[in-house]
N, C-alpha and C positions, 0 to 999 in steps of 0.2 A: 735888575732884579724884578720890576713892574711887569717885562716882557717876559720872561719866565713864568711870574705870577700869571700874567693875563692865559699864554699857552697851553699851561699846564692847570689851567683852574684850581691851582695850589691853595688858596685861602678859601676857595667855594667849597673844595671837597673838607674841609677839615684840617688839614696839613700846612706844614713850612718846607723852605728849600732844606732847613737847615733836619728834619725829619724826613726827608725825601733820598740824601744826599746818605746821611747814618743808613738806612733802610738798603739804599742800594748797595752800601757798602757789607752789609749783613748779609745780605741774596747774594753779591759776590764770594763770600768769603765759606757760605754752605756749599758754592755751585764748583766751586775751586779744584775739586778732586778730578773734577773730567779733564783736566788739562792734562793730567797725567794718565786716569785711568782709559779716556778714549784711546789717544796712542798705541799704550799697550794692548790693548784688543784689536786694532784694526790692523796692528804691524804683525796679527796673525793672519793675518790675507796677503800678506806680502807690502804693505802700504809702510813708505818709512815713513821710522818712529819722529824723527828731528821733524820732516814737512810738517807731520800729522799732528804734532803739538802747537806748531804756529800758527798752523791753517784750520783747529778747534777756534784759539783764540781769537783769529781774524773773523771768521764764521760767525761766529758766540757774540764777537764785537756789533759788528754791522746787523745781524738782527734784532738783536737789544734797542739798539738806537732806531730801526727802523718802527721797532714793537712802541715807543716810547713817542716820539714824535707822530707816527701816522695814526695809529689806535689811541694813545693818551691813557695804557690801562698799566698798573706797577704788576710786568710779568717779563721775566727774562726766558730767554731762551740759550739752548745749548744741544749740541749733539748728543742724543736719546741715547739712555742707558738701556740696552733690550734690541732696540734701532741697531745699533751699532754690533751686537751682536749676529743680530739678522745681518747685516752685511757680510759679516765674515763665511756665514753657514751661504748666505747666495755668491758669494766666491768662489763656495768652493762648486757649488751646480753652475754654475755659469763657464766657472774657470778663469775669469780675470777679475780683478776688483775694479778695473774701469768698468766693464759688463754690470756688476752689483751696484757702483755709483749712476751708471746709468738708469738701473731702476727705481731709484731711490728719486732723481731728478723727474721723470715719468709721474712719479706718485707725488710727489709736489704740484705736477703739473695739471692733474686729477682733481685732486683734492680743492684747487684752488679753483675750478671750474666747476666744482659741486656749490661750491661758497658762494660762487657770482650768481649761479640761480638758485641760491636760497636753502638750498638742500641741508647743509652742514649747520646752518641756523638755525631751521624749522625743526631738526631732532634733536636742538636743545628743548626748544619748549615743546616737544612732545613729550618729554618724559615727565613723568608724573613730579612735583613736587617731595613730597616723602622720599622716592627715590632718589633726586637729585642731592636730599639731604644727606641721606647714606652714601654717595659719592664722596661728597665732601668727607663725612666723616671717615670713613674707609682711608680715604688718601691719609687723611692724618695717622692712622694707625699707622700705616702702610710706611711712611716717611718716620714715625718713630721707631717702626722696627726695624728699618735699614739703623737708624741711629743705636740702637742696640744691639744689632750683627754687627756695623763697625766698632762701637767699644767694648764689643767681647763679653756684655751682659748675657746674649743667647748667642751662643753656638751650635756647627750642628751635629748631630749624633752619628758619631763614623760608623758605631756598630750597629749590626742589622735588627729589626724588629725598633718595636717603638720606646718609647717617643723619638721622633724625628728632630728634636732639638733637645739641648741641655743648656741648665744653667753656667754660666763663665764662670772661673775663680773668680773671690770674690780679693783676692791678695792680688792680680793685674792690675797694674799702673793706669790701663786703659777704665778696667773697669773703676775703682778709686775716683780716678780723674772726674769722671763721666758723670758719676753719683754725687760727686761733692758739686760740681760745676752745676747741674741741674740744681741742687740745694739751695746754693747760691743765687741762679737766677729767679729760682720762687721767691725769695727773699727781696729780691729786687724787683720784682713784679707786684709782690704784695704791697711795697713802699711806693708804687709807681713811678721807680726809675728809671729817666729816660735813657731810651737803648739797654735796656736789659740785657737783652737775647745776645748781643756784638761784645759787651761786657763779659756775658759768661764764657761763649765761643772765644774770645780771646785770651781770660785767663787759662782757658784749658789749653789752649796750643802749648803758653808757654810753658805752663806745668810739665806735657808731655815732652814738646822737644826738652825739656833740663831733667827729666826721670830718665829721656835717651841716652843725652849728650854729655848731662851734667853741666858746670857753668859754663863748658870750653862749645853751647851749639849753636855759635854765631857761623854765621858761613860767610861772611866778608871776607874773608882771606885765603878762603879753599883759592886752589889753581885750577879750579875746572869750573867758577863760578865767570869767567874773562870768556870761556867757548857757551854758557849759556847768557848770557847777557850781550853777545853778538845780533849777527845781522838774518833776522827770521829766514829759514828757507819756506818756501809757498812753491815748490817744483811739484806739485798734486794736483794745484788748481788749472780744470779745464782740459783734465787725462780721463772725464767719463765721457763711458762707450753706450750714447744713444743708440745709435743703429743697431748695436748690440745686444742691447739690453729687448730692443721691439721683436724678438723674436716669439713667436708663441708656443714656444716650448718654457719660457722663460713664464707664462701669466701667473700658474699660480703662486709662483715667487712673489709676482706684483701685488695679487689679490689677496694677498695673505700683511705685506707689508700694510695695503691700505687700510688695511682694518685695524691693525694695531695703531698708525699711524692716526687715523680718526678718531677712535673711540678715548684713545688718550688722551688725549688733547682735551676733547668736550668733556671730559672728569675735570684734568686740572683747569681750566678755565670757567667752568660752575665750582670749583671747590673754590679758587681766588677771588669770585667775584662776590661767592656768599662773605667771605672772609673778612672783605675788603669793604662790604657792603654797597658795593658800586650796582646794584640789582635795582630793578621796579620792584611795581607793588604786584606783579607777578610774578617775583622771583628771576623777570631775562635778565641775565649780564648785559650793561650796558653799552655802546657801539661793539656787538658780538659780532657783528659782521667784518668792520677792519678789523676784530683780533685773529680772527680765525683765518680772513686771508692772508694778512702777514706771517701766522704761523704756517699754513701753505706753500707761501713763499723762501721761508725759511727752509721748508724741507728741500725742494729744490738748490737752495744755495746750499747746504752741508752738499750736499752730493757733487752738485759742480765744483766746492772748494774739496771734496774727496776725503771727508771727512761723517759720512752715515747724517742722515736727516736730521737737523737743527730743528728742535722742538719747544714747546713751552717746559718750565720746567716749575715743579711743584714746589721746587726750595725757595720758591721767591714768596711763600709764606714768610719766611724767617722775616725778609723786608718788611710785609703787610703788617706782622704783627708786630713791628716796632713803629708801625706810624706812615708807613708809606702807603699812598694813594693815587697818584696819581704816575704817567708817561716818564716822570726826569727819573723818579728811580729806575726805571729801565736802561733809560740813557746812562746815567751812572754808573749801573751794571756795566754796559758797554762798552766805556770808555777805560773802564779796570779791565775788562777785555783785551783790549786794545793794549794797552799798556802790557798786558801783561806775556804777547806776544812776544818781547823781549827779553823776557825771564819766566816763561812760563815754568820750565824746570826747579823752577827755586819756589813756584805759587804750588806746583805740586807736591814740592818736598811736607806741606801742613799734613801732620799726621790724621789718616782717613776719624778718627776717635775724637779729634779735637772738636769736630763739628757735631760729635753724637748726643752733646747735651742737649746744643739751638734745635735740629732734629726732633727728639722726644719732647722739648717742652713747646715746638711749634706743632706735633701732633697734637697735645694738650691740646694747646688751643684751638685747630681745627676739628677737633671733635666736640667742640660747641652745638652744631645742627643737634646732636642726638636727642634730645630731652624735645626739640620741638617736632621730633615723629610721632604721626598720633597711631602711637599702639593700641587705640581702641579700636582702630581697624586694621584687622590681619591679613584683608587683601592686599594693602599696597604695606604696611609695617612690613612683613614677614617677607617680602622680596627687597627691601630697603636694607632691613636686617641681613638678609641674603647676602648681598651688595659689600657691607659695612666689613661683615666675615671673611668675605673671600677674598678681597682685596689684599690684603696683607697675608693670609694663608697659602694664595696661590701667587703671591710675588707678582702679579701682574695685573695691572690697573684696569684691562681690556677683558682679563676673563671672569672679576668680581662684577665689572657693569654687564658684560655677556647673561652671566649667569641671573642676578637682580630681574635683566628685563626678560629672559626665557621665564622666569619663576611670577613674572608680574603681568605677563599675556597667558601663558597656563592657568592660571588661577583665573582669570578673566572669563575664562574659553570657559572652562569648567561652571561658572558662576553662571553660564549663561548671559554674561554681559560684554559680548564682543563688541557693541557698538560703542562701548566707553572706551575703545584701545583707540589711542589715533593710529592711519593708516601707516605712518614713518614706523612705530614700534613695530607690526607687525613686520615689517619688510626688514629692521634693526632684528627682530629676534630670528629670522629667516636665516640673516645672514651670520649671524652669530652660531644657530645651529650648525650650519653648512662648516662654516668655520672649526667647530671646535669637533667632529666628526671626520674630516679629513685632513685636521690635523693630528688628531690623533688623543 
């Protein structure tokens, strides 16, 4: 335990194993759904379903431990929600999903090469403070609102004309669940109960699995629980198409991944590191440089294990905000990874709604930064604000910071005070324009 203590600077940051260990099992158990939902979306490329779930989890496994060990920071990783869609749309312009893994490994291999000279570092601390706060807080909206589309509090509006969402029945099991479960973890949070957050996400699974199943929803005895508790197939890994992929007809494909692939990443790792408060007294996240190459790295390994670029991932608030600080939660993540390769089919069967309380009430928490934006100034407030907005309204984490920094170098230009932008923003808000113009 000393050796762990010493590695993991467990008792310097604040923490126990025994906080660390609950924490990772929290960040595992919000991140749970990719085991099942990557699958399904990549097996619309043609990618089988059975490899694609063992080869998430081996993936999900081995960069966790790597994120926890070399960086020492509580942030797992997992095959990108968005990411993985992208691969399927570059499937189908390429024509093979080896060709689409292959660009995915490319951009890993980018990305990780911007990191060694500095580049992917230095556009953290170019952005403004304020702003980096609306990141944070942004994400947390963004993350309880997915916890509110999965428990069917907001749905969205099939018919034409506005509003583009509605309210859920409020008589859904999902919705019930979700409301009482959140209820509950306030209550448990107000009492300062350790593990609140793992507490409430668990009484809600079971709830919902026995609102499904009734008392008969054990799966111990199903006959198809013997073919998932078998022996992982991994027939995907090391079928991506380098050569294929370097064609130059294929860049914008590339140049389009990278930018999601980057800007993501720098939200959730200034969102966890404020969270976490692993930060100086300039607000850097602390060793940001091995975090961001391992998640570099990480992209490249989803793509060679043919599974869409393994990325940081923002549910590993749920961890933070039960106590974890330090590398072993990740590790922990990992190794539930790992294991879970074995039954991954049975870790996806947790209904998507189970996790929508830890969600909404890990948004809560991350939207902490808000109150310390200083809206007495509307230069940098009003693009932070920006940021905060759009994050969760445009469902994507890359086009709330896009827009933040075009709204926070605009205003700059206009003020007459261009020499206050550092140079990385202007080239960040370049390419962001570039970006969102021909994408469309």
């Amino acid at each position: 335990m000393n050796v762990l203590d010493r590695y993991f600077s467990i008792r310097e940051r604040g923490s126990s194993i025994a906080t660390e260990v609950r924490g990772g099992v929290a960040t595992f158990l919000t991140m749970a759904y990719i085991l099942a939902v990557n699958p399904a979306i990549l097996s619309n490329a043609g990618i089988p379903f059975e490899s694609a779930v063992a080869c998430t989890a081996l993936a999900a496994g081995l960069c966790c431990i790597l994120m926890g060990t070399v960086a020492n920071f509580p942030l797992a990783l997992a095959s990108g929600m968005g990411l993985n869609a992208f691969v399927v749309h570059a499937a189908t312009v390429t024509g093979s999903w080896q060709s689409a893994m292959g660009l995915v490994v490319l951009d890993g291999l980018i990305v990780l090469a911007l990191v060694a000279v500095g580049v992917r570092e230095a556009m953290v601390d170019a952005i403004p403070i304020d702003l980096r706060r609306g990141i944070s807080a942004g994400i947390g909206l963004f993350i309880a609102l997915i916890g509110c589309v999965n428990s069917g509090l907001v749905t969205k509006n099939e018919f034409p004309g506005p509003p583009p969402v509605s309210p859920g029945s409020f008589m859904q099991p999902t919705v019930l669940v979700t409301l009482a479960a959140v209820c509950v973890i306030a209550v448990l949070l107000q009492k300062k109960v350790t593990g609140a957050i793992l507490i409430g996400l668990v009484l809600a699974a079971v709830a919902l699995l026995f609102a499904e199943h009734g008392a008969g929803f054990a799966v111990a005895g199903d006959s198809k629980a013997a073919v998932w508790l078998g022996v992982p197939s991994l027939e995907i890994i090391g079928q991506a198409d380098l050569r294929g992929a370097l064609s130059l007809k294929f860049l914008p494909l590339l140049l389009s991944l990278l930018i999601v692939d980057f800007f993501d990443t720098l939200g959730t790792v200034t969102s966890i590191g404020e969270q976490s408060q692993l930060v100086d007294d300039r607000h850097r996240v602390l060793g940001l440089r091995r975090i961001l190459a391992v998640d570099a790295i990480g992209a490249s390994i989803g793509g060679w294990f043919g599974v869409s670029s393994v990325t940081s991932y923002i549910e590993s608030a749920a961890g933070v905000a039960d106590g974890a600080r330090t590398g072993l939660h990740s590790v922990v993540v990992g190794v539930l990874f790992l294991l879970a390769m074995f039954a991954a089919p049975l870790v996806g069967l947790l209904p998507p709604a189970a996790t929508a309380s830890a969600l909404i009430v890990v948004g809560f928490l991350m939207a902490d930064p808000l109150p310390r934006i200083n809206f007495s100034q509307p230069d940098t407030a009003i693009p932070a604000f920006v940021t905060v907005l759009l994050i969760p309204l445009t469902y994507s984490i890359s086009h709330g910071i896009g827009y933040g920094v075009l709204a926070f170098v605009m205003i700059r230009l206009l003020t007459f005070r261009w020499d206050e932008v550092h140079p990385l923003m202007y080239g960040a808000a370049i390419v962001f324009a570039a970006a969102f113009v021909l994408g469309g």
